[in-house]
MARBA-347431 format. One record per residue (C-alpha): residue number from 1; residue in three letters; x, y, z. Coordinates in nm, 3 decimals, always signed. Layout:
BEGIN
<site n="NUM" res="Ala" east="X" north="Y" up="Z"/>
...
end
This chain:
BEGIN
<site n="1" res="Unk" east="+12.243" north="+12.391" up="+11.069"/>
<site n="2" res="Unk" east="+12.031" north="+12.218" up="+10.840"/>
<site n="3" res="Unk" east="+11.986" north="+12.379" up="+10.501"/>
<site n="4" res="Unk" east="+11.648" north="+12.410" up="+10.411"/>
<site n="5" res="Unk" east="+11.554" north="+12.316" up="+10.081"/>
<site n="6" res="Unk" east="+11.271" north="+12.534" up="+9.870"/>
<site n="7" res="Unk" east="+11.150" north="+12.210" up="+9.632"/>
<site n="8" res="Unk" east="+10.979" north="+12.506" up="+9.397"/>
<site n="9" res="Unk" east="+11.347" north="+12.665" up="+9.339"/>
<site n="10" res="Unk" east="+11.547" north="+12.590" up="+9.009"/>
<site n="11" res="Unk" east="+11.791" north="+12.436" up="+9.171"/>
<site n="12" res="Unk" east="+11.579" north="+12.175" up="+9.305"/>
<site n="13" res="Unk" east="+11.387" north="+12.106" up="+8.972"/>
<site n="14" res="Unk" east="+11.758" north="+12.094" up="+8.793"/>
<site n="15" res="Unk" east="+11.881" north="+11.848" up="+9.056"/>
<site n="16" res="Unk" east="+11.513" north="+11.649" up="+9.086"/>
<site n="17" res="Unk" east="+11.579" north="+11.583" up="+8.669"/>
<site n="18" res="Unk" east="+11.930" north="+11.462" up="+8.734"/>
<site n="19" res="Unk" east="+11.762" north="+11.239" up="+9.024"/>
<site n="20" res="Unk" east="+11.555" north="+11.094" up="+8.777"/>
<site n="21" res="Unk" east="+11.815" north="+10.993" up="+8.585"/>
<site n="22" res="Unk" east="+11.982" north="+10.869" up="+8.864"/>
<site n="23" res="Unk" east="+11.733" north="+10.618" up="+8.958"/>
<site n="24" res="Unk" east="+11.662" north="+10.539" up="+8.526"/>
<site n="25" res="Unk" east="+12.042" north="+10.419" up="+8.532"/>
<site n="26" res="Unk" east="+11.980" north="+10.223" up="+8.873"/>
<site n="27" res="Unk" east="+11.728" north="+10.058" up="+8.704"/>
<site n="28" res="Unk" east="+11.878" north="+9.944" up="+8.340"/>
<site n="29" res="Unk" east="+12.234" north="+9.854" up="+8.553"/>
<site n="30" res="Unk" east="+12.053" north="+9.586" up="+8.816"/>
<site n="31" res="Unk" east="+11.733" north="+9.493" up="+8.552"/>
<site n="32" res="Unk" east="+11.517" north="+9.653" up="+8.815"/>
<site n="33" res="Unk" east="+11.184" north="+9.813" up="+8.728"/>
<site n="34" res="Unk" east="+10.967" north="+10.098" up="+8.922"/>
<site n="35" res="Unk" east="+10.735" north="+10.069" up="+9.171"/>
<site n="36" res="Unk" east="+10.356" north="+10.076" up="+8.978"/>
<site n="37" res="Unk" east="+10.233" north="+10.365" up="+9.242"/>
<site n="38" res="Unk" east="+10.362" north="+10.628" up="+9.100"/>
<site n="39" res="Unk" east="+10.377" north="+10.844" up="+9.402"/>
<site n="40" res="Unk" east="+10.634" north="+10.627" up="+9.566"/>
<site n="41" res="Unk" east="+10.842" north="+10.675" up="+9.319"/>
<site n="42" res="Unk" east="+10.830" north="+11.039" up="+9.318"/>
<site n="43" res="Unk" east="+10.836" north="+11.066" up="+9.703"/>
<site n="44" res="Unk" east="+11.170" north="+10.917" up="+9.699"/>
<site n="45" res="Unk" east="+11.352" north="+11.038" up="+9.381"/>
<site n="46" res="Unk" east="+11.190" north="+11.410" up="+9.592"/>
<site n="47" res="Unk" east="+11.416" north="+11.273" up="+9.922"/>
<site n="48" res="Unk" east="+11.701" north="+11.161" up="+9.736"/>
<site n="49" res="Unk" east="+11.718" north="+11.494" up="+9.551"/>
<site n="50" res="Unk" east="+11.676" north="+11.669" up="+9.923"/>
<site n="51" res="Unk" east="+11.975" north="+11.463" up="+10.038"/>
<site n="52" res="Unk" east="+12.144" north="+11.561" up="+9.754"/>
<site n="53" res="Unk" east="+12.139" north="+11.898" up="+9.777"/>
<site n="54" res="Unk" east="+12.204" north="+11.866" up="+10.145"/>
<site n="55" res="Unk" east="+12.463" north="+11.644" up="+10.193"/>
<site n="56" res="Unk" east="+12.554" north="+11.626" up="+9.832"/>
<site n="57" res="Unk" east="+12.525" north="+11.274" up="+9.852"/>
<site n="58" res="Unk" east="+12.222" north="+11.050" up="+9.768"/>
<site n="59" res="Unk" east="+12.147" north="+10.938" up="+10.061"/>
<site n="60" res="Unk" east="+11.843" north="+10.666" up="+10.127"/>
<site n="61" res="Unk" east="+11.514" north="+10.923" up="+10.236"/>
<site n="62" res="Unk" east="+11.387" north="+10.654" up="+10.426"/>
<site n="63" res="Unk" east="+11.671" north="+10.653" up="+10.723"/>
<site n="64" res="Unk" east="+11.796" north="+10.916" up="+10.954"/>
<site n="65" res="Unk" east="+12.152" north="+11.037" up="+10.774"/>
<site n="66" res="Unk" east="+12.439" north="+11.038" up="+11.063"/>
<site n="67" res="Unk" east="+12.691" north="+11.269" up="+11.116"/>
<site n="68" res="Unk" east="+12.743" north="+11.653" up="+11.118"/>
<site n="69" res="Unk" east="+13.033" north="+11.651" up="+10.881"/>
<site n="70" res="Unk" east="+13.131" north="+11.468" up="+10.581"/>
<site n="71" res="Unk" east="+13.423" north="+11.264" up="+10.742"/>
<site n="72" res="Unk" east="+13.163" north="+11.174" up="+11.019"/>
<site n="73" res="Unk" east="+12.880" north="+11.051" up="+10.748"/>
<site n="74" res="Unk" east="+13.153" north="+10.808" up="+10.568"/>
<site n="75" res="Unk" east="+13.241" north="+10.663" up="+10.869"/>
<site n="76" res="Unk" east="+12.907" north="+10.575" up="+10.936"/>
<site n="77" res="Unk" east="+12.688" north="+10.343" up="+10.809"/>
<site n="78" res="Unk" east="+12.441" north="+10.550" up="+10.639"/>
<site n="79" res="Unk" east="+12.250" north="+10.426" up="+10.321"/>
<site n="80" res="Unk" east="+12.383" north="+10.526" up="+10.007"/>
<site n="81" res="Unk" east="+12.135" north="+10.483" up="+9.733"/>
<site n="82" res="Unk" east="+12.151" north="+10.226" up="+9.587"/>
<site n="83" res="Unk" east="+12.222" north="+10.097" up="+9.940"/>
<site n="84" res="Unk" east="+12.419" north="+9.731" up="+10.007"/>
<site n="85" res="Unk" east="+12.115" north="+9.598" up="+10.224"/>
<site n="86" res="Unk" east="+11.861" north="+9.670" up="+9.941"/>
<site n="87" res="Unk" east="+12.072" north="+9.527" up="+9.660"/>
<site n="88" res="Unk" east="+12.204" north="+9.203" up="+9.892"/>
<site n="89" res="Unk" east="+11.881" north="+9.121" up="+10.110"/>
<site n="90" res="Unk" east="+11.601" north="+9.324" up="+10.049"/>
<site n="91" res="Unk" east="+11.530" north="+9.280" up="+9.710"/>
<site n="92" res="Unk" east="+11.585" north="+8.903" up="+9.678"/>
<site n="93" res="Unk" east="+11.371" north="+8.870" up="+9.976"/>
<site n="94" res="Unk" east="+11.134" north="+9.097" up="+9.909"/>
<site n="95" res="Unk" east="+11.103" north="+9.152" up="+9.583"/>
<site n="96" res="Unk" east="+11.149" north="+9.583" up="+9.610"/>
<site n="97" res="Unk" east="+11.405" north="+9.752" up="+9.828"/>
<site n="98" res="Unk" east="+11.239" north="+9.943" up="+10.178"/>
<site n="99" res="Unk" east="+11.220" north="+10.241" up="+9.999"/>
<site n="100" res="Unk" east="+11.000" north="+10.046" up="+9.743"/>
<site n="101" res="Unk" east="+11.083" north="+10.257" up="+9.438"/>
<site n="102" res="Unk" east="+11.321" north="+9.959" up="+9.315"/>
<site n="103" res="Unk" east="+11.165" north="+9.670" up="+9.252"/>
<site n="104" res="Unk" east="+11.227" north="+9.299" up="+9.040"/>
<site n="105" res="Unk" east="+10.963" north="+9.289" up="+8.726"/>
<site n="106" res="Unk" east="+10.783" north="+8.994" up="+8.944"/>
<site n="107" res="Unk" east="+10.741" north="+9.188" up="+9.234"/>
<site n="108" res="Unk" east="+10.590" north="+9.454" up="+9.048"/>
<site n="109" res="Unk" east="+10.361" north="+9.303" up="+8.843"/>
<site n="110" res="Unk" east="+10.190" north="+9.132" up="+9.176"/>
<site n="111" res="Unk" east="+10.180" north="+9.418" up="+9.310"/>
<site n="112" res="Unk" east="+9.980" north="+9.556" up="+8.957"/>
<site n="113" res="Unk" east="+9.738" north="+9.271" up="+9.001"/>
<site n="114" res="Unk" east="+9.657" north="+9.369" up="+9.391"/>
<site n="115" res="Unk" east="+9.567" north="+9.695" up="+9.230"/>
<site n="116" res="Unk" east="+9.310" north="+9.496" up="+8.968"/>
<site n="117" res="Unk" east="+9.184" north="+9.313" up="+9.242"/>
<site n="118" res="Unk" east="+9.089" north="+9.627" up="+9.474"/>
<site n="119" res="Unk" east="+8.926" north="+9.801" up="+9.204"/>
<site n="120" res="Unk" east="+8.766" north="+9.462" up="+9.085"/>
<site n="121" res="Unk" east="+8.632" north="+9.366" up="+9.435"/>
<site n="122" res="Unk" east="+8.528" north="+9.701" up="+9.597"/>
<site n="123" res="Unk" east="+8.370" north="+9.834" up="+9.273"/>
<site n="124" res="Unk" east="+8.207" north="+9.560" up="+9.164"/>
<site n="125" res="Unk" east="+8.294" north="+9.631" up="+8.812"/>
<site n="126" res="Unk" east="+8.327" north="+9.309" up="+8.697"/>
<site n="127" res="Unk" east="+8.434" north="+8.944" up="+8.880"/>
<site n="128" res="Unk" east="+8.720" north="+8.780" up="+8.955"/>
<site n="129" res="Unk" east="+8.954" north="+8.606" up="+8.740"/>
<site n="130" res="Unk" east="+9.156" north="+8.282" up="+8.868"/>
<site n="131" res="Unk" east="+9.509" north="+8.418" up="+8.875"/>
<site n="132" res="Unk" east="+9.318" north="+8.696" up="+9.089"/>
<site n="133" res="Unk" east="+9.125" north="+8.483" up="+9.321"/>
<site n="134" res="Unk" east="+9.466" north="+8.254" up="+9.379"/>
<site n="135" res="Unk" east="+9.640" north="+8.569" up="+9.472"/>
<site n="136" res="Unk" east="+9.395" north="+8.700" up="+9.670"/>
<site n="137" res="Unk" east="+9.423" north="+8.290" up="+9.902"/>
<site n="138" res="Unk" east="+9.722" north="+8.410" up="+9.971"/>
<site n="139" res="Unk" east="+9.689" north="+8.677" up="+10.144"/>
<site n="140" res="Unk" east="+9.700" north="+8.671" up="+10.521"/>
<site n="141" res="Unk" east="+9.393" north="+8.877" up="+10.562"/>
<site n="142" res="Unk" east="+9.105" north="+8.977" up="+10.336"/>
<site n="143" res="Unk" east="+8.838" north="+9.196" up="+10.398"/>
<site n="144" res="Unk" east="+8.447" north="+9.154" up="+10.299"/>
<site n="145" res="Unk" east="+8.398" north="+9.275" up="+9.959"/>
<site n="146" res="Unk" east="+8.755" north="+9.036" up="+9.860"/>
<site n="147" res="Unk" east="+8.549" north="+8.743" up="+10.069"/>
<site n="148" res="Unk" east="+8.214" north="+8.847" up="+9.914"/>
<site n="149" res="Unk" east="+8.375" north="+8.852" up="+9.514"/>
<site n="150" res="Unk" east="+8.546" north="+8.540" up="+9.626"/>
<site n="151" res="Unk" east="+8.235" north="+8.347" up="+9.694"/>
<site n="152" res="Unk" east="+8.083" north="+8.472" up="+9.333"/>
<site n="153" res="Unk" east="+8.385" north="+8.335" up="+9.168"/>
<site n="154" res="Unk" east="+8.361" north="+7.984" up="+9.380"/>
<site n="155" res="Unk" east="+7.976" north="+7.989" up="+9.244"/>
<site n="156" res="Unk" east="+8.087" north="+8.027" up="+8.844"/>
<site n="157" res="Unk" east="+8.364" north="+7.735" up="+8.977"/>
<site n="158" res="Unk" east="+8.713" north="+7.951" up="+8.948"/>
<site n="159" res="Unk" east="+8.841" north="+7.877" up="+9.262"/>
<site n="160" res="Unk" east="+8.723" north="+7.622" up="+9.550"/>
<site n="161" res="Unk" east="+8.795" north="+7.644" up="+9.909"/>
<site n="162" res="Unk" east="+8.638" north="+7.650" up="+10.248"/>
<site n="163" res="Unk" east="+8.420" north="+7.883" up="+10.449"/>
<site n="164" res="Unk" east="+8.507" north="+7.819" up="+10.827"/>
<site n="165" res="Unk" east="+8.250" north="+8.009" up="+11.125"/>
<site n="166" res="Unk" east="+8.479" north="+7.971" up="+11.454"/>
<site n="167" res="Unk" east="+8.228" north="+8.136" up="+11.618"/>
<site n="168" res="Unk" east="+7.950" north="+7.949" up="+11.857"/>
<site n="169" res="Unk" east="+7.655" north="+7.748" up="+11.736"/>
<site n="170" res="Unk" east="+7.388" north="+8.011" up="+11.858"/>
<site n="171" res="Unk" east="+7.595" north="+8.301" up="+11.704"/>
<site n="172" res="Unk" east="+7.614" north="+8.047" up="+11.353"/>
<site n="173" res="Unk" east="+7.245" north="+8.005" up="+11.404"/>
<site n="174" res="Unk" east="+7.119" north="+8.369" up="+11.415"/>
<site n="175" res="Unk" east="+7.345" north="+8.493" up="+11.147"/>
<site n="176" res="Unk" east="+7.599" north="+8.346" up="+10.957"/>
<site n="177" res="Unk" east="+7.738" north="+8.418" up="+10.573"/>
<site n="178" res="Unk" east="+7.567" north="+8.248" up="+10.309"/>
<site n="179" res="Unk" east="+7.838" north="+7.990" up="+10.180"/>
<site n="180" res="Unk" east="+7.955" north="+7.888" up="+10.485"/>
<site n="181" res="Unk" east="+8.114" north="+7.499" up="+10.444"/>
<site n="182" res="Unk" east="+8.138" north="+7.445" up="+10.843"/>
<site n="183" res="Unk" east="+8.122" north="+7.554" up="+11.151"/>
<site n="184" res="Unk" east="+8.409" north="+7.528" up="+11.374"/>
<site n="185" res="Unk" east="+8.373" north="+7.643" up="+11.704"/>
<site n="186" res="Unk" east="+8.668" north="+7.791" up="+11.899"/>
<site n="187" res="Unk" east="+8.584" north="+7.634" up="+12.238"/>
<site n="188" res="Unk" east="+8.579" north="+7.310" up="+12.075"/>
<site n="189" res="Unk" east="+8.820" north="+7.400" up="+11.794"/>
<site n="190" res="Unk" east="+9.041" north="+7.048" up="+11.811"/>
<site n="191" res="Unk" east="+8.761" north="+6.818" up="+11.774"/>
<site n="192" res="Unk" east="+8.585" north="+7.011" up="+11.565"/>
<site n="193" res="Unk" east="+8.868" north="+7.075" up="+11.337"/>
<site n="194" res="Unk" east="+8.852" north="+6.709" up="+11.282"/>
<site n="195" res="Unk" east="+8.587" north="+6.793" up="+10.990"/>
<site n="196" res="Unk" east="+8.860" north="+6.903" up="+10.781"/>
<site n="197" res="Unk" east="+9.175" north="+6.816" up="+10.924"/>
<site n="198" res="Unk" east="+9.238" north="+6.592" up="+10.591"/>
<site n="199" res="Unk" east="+9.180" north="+6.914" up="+10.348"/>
<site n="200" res="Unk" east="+9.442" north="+7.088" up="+10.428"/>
<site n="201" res="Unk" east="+9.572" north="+7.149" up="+10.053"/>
<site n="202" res="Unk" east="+9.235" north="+7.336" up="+10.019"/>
<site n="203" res="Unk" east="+9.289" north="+7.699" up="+10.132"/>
<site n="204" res="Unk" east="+9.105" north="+7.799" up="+10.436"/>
<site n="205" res="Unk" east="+8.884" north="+8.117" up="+10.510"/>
<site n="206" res="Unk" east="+8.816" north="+8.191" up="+10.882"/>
<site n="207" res="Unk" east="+8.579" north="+8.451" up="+11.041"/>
<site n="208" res="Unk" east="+8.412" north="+8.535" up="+11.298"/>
<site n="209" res="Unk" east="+8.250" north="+8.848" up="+11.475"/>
<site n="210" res="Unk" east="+8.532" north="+9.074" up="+11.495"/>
<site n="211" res="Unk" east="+8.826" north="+8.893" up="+11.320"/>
<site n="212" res="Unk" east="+9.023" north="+8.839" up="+11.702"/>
<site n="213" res="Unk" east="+8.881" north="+8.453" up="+11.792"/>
<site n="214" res="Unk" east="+8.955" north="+8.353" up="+11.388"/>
<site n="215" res="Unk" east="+9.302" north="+8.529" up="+11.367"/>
<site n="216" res="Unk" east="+9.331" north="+8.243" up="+11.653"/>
<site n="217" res="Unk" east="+9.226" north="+7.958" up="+11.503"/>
<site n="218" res="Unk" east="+9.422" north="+8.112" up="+11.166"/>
<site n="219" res="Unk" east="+9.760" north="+8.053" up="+11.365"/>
<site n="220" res="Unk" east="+9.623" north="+7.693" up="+11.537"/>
<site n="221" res="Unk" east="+9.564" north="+7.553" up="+11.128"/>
<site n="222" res="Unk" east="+9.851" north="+7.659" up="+11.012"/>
<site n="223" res="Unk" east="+10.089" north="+7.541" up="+11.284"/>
<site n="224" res="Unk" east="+9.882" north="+7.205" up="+11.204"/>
<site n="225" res="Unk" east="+10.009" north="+7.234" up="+10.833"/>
<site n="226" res="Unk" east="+9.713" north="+7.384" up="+10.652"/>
<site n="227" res="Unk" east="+9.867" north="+7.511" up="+10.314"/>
<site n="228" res="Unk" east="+9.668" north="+7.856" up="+10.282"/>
<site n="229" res="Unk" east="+9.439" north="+8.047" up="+10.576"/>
<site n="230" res="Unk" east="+9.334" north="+8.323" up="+10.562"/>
<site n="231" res="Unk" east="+9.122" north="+8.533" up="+10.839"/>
<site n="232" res="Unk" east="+8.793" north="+8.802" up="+10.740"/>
<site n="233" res="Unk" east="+8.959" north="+9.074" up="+10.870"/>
<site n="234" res="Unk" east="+8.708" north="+9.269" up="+11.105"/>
<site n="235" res="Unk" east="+8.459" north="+8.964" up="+11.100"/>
<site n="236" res="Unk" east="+8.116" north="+8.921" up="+11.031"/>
<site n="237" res="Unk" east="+8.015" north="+9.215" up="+11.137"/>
<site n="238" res="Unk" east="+8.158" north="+9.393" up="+10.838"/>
<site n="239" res="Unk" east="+7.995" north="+9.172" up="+10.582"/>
<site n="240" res="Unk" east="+7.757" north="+9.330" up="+10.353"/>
<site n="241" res="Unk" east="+7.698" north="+8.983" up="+10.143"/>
<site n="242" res="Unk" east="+7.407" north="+8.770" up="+10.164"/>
<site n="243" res="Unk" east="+7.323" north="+8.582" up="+10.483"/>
<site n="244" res="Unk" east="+7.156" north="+8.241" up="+10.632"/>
<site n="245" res="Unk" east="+6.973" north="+8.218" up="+10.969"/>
<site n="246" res="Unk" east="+6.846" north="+7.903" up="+11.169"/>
<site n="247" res="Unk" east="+7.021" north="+7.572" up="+11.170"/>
<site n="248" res="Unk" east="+6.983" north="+7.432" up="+10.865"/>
end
């Protein structure tokens, strides 16, 4: 029977301290840092204290623990914090284990700038920088306020790239986002393509209505070796910015 575990008892706060330290020592021993969202880290130092006083071993919270008995748990391959696959795989790959509480400084301090960038671009409180707007290129999908802040900074001439409808030429005509560098329909999206086809250094931002037809044509470019697309997630129909209309 499972014991259950009362997380406003002494005996969890005592142990929950001890965790603490636990995952301090963890972190000075591999030169790891925390994860910047705080809650993450205190969900999981919460589960491995659980564990702890379950199974009186630390035990990863993230995966099911194994075994009914103590003999059965070591012969299994349950996840001992700090667990072989974060420390061999995860973390070089990834840059934070799949907990996320461990994490290299790099990894971390991205992961501070994303936060910048949200506030920055769905606030408005103030524009882009040019570290932000190259992280932002990266991503595989942004949504309108990231596009709309994007397109300020390309005005004050931080970053450069290109706005690509893949919609149809009456859909472009009635309504498209002011900005837009070319349109590039999807029936015709080969020979159309050919407009840019020697830019591909130059990141890419598709759109559409919806975000489906320019997740498409996201896949197509970079297959076809364009360095950096990325798709308006939900389309045109989520953009608040300024628009054009007509065919000019």
């Amino acid at each position: 029977m499972i014991k259950k575990i009362d997380m406003n008892s002494d005996e969890f706060q005592v142990e929950f301290e001890l965790t603490k330290e636990f995952t301090n020592d963890v972190l000075k021993k591999y030169n790891f840092v925390y994860n910047p969202q705080e809650e993450i880290n205190e969900s999981i130092q919460q589960g491995l204290t659980r564990n702890k006083l379950i199974y009186d071993k630390r035990f990863c919270p993230c995966f099911m623990v194994v075994g009914q008995t103590k003999e059965e748990q070591e012969k299994e391959d349950n996840r001992l914090c700090p667990c072989k696959p974060a420390l061999e795989v995860e973390i070089p790959k990834d840059g934070k284990c799949h907990c996320g509480i461990f994490c290299t400084p790099e990894y971390a301090k991205s992961l501070m700038v994303e936060e910048e960038i949200n506030e920055a671009t769905h606030t408005h409180s103030r524009g882009l920088t040019k570290l932000e707007c190259e992280v932002l290129l990266k991503k595989e999908q942004i949504d309108a306020y990231e596009l709309e802040s994007l397109l300020e900074a390309r005005e004050l001439k931080y970053v450069d790239f290109n706005l690509v409808d893949t919609r149809e030429w009456m859909e472009w005509v009635g309504q498209r986002i002011k900005g837009c560098d070319y349109l590039i329909p999807t029936t015709s999206f080969y020979q159309s393509l050919e407009q840019i086809i020697n830019q591909k250094e130059k990141p890419v931002i598709v759109y559409c209505l919806s975000g489906s037809r320019s997740a498409y044509c996201q896949k197509i470019m970079k297959d076809l070796g364009f360095k950096s697309v990325s798709n308006l997630n939900y389309g045109i129909m989520t953009y608040k910015g300024e628009m054009l209309r007509g065919d000019e």
